[in-house]
C-alpha positions in Angstrom: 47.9 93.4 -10.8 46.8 90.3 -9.1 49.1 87.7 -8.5 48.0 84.1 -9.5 49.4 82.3 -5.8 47.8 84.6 -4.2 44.7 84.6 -5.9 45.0 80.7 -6.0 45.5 80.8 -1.7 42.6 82.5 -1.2 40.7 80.7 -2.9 41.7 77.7 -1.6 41.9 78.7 2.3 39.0 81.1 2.6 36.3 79.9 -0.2 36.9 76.1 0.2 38.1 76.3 3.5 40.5 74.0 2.9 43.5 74.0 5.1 46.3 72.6 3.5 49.9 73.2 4.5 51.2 72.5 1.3 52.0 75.6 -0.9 52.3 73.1 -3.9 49.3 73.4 -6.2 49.1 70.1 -6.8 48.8 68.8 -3.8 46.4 71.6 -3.2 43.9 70.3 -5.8 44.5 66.4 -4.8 43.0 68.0 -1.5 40.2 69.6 -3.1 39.3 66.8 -5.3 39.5 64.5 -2.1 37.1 67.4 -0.3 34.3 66.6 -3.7 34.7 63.2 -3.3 34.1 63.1 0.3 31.0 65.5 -0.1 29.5 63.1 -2.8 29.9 60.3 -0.1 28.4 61.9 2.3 25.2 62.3 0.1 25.0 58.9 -1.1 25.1 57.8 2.1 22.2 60.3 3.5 20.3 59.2 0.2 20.5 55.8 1.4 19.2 56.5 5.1 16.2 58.5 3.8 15.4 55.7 1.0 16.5 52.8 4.2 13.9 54.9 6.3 11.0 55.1 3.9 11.6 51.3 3.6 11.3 50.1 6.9 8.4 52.9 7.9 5.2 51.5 8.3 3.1 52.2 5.7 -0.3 53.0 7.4 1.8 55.7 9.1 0.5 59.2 8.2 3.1 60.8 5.6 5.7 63.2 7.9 3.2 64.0 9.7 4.0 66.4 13.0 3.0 66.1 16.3 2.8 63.9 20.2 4.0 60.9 18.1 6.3 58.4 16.6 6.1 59.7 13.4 7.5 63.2 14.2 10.8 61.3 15.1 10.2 59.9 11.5 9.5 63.3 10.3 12.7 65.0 11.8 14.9 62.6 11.2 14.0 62.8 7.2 14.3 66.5 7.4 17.6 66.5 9.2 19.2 63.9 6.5 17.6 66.2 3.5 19.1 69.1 5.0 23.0 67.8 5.4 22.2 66.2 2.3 21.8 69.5 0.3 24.4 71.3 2.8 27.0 68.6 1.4 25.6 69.5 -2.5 25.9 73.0 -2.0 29.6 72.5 -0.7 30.6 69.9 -3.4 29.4 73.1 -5.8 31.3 75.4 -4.3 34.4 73.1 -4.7 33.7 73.0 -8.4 33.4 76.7 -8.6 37.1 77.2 -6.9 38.5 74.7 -9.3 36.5 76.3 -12.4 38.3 79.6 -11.1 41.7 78.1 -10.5 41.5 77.0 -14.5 40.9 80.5 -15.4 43.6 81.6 -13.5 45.3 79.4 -15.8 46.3 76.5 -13.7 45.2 73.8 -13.7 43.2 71.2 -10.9 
């Protein structure tokens, strides 16, 4: 039989990866709802560099184009703010999913 706290610390510590010292679960789930709010941040603000850096690009520029010019730093520097972007969504998601799974362990975040 599992146990719920132990269940509920794994969850937290190896699948969220958050470290908390507190073995109090609410403090535990102030943390992870901190952790989603901070990983929605983080994507508004690399939605507004990307929409910021379309503004301000000029717009005879080839579109992300590659290659022995300006617009390659253009280029990478989209592609690097898309991919933290959907690194942070995919880590807000998994912080959902460990507090969907703490409420089916009957607690409740």
């Amino acid at each position: 039989m599992l146990r719920p706290q132990a269940v509920e610390a794994l969850l937290f510590d190896d699948v969220a990866r958050l470290r908390t010292p507190a073995s109090d679960t609410e403090e535990r789930c102030a943390a992870l709802d901190r952790a989603q709010s901070r990983a929605l941040l983080a994507v508004a603000f690399d939605w507004l560099a990307i929409a910021l850096l379309f503004y301000w690009r000029d717009p005879l520029a080839r579109f992300l184009a590659l290659g022995p010019s300006e617009e390659s730093i253009f280029t990478v520097a989209i592609l690097a703010i898309a991919v933290h972007s959907g690194f942070r969504l995919g880590q807000r998601e998994r912080y959902r999913a460990v507090a969907s799974a703490i409420k089916s362990l009957g607690r409740f975040c």
